[in-house]
C-alpha positions, 0 to 999 in steps of 0.5 A, a space after each residue: 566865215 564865207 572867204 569865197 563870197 567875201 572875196 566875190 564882192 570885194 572884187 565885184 563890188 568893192 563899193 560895198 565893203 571897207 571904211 567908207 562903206 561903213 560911213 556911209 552906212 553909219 550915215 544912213 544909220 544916222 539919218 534914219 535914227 534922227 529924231 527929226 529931219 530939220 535942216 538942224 538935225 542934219 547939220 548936228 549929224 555932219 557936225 559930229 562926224 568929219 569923216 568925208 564918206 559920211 558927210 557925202 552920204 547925209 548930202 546924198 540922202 538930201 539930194 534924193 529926198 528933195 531936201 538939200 536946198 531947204 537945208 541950204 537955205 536954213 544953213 545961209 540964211 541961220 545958224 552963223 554961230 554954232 558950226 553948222 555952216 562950217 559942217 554944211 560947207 564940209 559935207 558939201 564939198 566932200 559930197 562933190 569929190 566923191 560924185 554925189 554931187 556936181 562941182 556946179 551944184 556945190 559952188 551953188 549951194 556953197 554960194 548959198 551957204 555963205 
């Protein structure tokens, strides 16, 4: 309804709009919604969304809010059996390709994984 302003951001602050914004959002969503925090819930969220922007956006929240390595710690050391690794890995390098993360914190924590 507002052409001039869409056009605005998309040319000004194209991060704001299209798919992977709405991921990311989605993943906020997510997050925030979670009934708990545990390292368990937030590898059932990346579980249950492949998509790279999202899972990208779980490991940025982690890494503000100083929980990423407890929730590499509990990926590495439990869980070997449901997938939660697996989604842990995933979101771990989705997070480095778009920059959340550096390519030597994401070989740690994937060393750490397992």
């Amino acid at each position: 309804s507002m052409p001039t302003a869409a056009a605005f951001v998309k040319e000004h602050s194209p991060q704001l709009v299209g798919a992977d914004a709405d991921a990311r959002r989605k993943a906020d969503v997510g997050y925030e919604y979670s009934m708990n925090r545990s390292p368990e819930s937030v590898a059932g969220l990346l579980a249950s969304n492949h998509d790279p922007a999202y899972q990208a956006e779980i490991i940025n929240i982690l890494q503000k809010n100083g929980t990423i390595d407890s929730f590499v710690q509990a990926m590495g050391t439990n869980y070997h059996y449901n997938g939660w690794p697996e989604a842990a890995r995933s979101a771990i390098q989705n997070a480095a390709s778009a920059g959340v993360i550096t390519q030597t914190q994401a070989q740690s924590y994937l060393t750490r994984v397992g």
